[in-house]
Structures are given as structure tokens and as C-alpha cells.
C-alpha positions as CSV (number, residue, x, y, z in Angstrom):
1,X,-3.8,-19.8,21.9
2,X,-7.2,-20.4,20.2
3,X,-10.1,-17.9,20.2
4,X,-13.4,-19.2,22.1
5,X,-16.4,-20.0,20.4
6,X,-17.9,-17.0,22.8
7,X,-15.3,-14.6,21.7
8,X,-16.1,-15.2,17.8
9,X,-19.7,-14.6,18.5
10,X,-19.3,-11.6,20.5
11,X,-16.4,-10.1,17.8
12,X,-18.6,-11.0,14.9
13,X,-21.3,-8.2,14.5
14,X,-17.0,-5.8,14.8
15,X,-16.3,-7.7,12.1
16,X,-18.8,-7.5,10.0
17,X,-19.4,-4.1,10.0
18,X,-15.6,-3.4,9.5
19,X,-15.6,-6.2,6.5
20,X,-18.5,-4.2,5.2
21,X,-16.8,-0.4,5.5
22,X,-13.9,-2.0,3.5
23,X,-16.0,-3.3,0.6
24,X,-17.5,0.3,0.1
25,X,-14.2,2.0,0.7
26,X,-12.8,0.0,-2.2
27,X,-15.2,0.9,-4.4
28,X,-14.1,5.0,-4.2
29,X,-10.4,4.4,-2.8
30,X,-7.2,2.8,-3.2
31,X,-4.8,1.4,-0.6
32,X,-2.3,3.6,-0.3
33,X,-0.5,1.9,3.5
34,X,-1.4,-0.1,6.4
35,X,0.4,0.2,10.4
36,X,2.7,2.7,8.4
37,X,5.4,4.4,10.3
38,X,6.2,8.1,10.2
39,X,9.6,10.4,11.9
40,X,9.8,14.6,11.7
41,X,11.2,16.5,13.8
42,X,8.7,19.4,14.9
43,X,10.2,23.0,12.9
44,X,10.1,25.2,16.1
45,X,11.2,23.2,18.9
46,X,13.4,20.5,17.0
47,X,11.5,17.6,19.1
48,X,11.4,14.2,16.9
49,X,7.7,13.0,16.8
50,X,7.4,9.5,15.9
51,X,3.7,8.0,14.6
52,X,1.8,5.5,13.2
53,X,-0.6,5.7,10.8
54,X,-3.4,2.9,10.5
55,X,-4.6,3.7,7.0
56,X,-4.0,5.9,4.3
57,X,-6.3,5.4,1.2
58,X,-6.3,7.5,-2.1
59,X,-9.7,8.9,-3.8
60,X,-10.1,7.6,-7.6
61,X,-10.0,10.2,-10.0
62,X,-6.9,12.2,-8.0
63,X,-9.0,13.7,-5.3
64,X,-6.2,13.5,-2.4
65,X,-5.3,11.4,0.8
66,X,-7.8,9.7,3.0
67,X,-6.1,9.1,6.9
68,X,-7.6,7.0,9.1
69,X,-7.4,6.1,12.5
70,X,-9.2,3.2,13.2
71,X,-10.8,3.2,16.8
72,X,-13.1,0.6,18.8
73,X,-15.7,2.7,20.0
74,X,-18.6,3.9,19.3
75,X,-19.2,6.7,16.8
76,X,-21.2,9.4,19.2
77,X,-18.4,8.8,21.9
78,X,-15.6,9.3,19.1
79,X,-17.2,12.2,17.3
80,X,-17.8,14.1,21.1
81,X,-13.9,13.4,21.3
82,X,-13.0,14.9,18.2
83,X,-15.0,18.0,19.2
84,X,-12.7,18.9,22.3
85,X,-9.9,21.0,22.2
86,X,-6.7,19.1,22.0
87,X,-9.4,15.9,21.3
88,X,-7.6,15.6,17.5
89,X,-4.2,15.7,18.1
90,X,-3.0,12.2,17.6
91,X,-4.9,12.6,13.9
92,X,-3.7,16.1,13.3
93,X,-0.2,14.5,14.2
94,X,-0.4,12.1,11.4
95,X,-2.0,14.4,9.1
96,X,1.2,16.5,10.0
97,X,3.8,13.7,9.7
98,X,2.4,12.6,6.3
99,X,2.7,15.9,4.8
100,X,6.3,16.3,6.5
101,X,7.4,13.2,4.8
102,X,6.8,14.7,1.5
103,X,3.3,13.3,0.6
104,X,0.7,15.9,0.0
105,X,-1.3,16.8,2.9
106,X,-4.7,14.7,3.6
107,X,-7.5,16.4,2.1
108,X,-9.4,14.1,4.7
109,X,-8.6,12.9,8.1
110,X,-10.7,11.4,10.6
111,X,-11.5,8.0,12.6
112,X,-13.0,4.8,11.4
113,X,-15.3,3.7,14.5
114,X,-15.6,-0.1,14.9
115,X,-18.5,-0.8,17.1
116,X,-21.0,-3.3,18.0
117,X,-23.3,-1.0,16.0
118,X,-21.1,-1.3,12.5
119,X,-18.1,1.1,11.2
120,X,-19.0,4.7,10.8
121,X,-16.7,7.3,9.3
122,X,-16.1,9.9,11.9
123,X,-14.5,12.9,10.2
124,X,-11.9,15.3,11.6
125,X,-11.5,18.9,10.4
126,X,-7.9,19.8,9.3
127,X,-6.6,22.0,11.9
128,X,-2.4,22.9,11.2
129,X,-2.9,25.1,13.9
130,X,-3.3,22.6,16.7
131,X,0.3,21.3,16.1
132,X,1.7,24.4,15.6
133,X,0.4,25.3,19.2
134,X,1.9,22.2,20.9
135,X,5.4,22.6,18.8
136,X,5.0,26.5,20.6
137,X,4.1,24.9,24.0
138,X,6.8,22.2,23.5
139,X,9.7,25.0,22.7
140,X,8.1,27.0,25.7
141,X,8.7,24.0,27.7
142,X,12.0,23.4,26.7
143,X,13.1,26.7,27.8
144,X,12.0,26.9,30.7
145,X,9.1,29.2,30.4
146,X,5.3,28.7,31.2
147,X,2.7,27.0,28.9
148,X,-1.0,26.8,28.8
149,X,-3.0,23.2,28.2
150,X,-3.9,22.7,24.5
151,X,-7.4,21.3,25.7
152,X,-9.7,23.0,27.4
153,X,-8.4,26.6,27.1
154,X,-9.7,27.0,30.9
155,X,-13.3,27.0,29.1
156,X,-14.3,25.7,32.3
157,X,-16.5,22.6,31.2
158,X,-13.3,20.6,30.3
159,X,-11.1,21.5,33.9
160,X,-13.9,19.4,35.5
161,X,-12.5,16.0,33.7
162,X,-8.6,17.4,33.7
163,X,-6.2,15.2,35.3
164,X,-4.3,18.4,35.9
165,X,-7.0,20.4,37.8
166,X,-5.7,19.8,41.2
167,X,-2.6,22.0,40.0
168,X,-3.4,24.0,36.9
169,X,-4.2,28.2,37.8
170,X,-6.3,28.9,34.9
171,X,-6.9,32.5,37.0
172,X,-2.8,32.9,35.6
173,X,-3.2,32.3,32.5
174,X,-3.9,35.7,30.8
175,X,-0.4,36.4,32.0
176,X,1.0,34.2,29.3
């Protein structure tokens, strides 16, 4: 099926500013892998995690691993995102997955927003800790015990927007 004329225009200024993020990556980075699939199983629980990566880029001059998630939206949306609680986990996944697979850890990780606006680099701070506390939850789970949501941490700004509000007791929480 062909593209419309209308779609090309529309998709041009995403394209652009994508084409344009990839000639100034090349000039400090190397391809490293595209769409590339990762398998671990998680060390507490034993639960297989399955990812894919979009990008992985090396710095010139042996400076580490790059890992990008590429994502249509725009920047200030993305980076408010990445802010929340829980908001990093499919990076900190891959970040986690990469390092599991015997390549050294990212020393960057983030999201590559595509937007009408251009493509912006939307960094995401390294934090082990948030897999470590869903591989907790996960084993919790698993035996039957009581968990508490990754997001949010019943800070009481993010229960407004959670789908599980309606049967989530934050009030029971300190009990965990």
C-alpha cells in the first residue's frame, strides 16, 4: 500500500529532525545494534524478562554504551514521564538486560524524542534499584505475599491518574 502525498508532508518535519539527530550522533558514536533482542531471567524471582532494545551506540574514544529508546512524542511530555516513579522502567529494563548479557552496563540511557518539533535527547538516570524493587515485588507476588506499586509510592499526586486507585489501600501499606 502506497503512502499519501498528505501523509509524506505531515511525516516530513519527523523525519527530518530524526535524519538530522542521526548525522550528529555519528559524528561522537558508533553503531553498536538496531531492534536488538535481549533474554535474563531476573536473580531473585527467576522470572525470564524478554526486551528489545531500539539502539545501542558506542562513544569514540571508549567512553561506554549509549541506549536508546526511541519514542514519538514530544520531549517535555517524555521527560515529565521519565520523572515518575516506575516512569523508567522499560529503559532501566534494557539498561538491565544489556549488562545481564554480558556487555558493560550503559553509562547512558535515555529516550530519543521524535516530534513535530525535531529529535531531542531525553536522558534517563541509571537507577539498578528500580529493577531490583520490581524483581522483590515480582518474588513477593509469586509467593503469595503482598506488594506495594513501584509508581507512585502512595505520594498522593500519582493515585489520582492510577488505574488501580479504585482498589489499592495505600492507608495499608506501612504494614508491608
Amino acid at each position: 500500500r502506497a503512502w499519501s502525498p498528505d501523509l509524506l508532508v505531515q511525516a516530513r518535519p519527523l523525519l527530518t529532525g530524526f535524519a538530522d539527530w542521526l548525522a550528529d550522533t555519528a559524528k561522537t558514536h558508533d553503531l553498536v545494534g538496531l531492534e536488538q533482542d535481549w533474554v535474563a531471567d531476573l536473580p531473585l524471582s527467576g522470572i525470564r524478562v524478554r526486551g528489545r532494545s531500539d539502539r545501542i551506540d558506542a562513544k569514540r574514544g571508549g567512553r561506554g554504551l549509549r541506549l536508546i529508546d526511541l519514542k514519538i512524542t514530544a520531549a517535555k511530555t517524555l521527560r515529565q514521564r521519565l520523572r515518575s516513579a516506575g516512569g523508567a522502567l522499560q529503559v532501566q529494563a534494557y539498561t538491565w538486560l544489556v549488562s545481564a548479557a554480558g556487555l558493560d552496563r550503559p553509562v547512558e540511557q535515555g529516550c530519543l524524542s521524535v516530534s513535530w518539533t525535531g529529535a531531542a535527547w531525553v536522558p534517563c538516570s541509571d537507577q539498578p534499584g528500580l529493577i531490583n524493587a520490581a524483581d522483590d515485588a515480582l518474588l513477593r507476588l509469586a509467593h503469595g505475599q503482598p506488594v506495594r506499586a513501584l509508581a507512585g509510592e502512595g505520594d498522593g499526586t500519582s493515585c489520582k491518574a492510577c488505574p488501580a486507585k479504585g482498589c489499592c489501600r495505600v492507608q495499608d501499606w506501612g504494614q508491608l
